[in-house]
N, C-alpha and C positions, 0 to 999 in steps of 0.2 A: 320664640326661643324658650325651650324648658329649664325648669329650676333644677338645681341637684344642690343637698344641704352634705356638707362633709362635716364627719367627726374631726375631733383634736387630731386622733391619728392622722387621717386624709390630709389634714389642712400642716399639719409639721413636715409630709412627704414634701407639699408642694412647697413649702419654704423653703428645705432643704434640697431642695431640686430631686430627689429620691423617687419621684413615683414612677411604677411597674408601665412597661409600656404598654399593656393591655386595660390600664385602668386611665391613663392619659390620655387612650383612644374612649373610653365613653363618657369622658368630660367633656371634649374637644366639641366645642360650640351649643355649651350648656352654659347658662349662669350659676356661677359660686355663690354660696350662701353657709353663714357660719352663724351659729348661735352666740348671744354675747358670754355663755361657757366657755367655748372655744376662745372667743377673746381672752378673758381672765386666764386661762390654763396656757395657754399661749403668751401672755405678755406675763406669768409667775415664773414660768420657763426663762424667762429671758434672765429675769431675776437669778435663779440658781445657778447658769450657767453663764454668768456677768459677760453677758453679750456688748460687745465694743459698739460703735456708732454704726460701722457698715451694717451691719449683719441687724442692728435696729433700724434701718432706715430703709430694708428691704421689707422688714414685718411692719412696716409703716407703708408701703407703698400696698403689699399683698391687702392688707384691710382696704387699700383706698379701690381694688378692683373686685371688691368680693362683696355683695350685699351681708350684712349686719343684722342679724333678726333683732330687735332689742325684745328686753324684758315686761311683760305686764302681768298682772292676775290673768289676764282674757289668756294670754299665750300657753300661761302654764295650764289654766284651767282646760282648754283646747289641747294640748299637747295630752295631757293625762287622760280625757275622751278616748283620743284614738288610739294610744296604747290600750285601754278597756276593751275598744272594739277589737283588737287586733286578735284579744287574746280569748274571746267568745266564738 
């Protein structure tokens, strides 16, 4: 199975039930993967917009099916590499 890492964007569609059907076809038997950014920008959201229990209890279940990158030096330091190479 391949990975695919979605933005805040990507990952608020999928919460929202909102995503394109062309972009739900090349998800479709890939594993989810969200940085712990997307966490944070996701669970502040919930905050502004005083999300009731349902509507928290489905962005409770969406993390429980989506791999989590957590945060290290190694990640950032790695992450910042390949942005370097991308752009040589």
């Amino acid at each position: 199975m391949s990975f695919v890492v979605l933005d805040t964007d990507v990952a608020s569609a999928i919460l929202r039930e909102r995503v394109p059907t062309s972009l739900n076809r090349q998800l479709t038997r890939r594993s989810l993967v969200i940085t712990f950014v997307t966490v944070g920008e996701l669970t502040r959201w919930t905050l502004v917009r005083h999300w009731g229990p349902q509507r928290m209890a489905g962005m409770r279940a969406f993390f429980a099916h989506v791999v989590v990158l957590p945060y290290s030096p190694k990640v950032a330091t790695a992450s910042r590499r390949d942005s370097e190479t991308r752009r040589h």
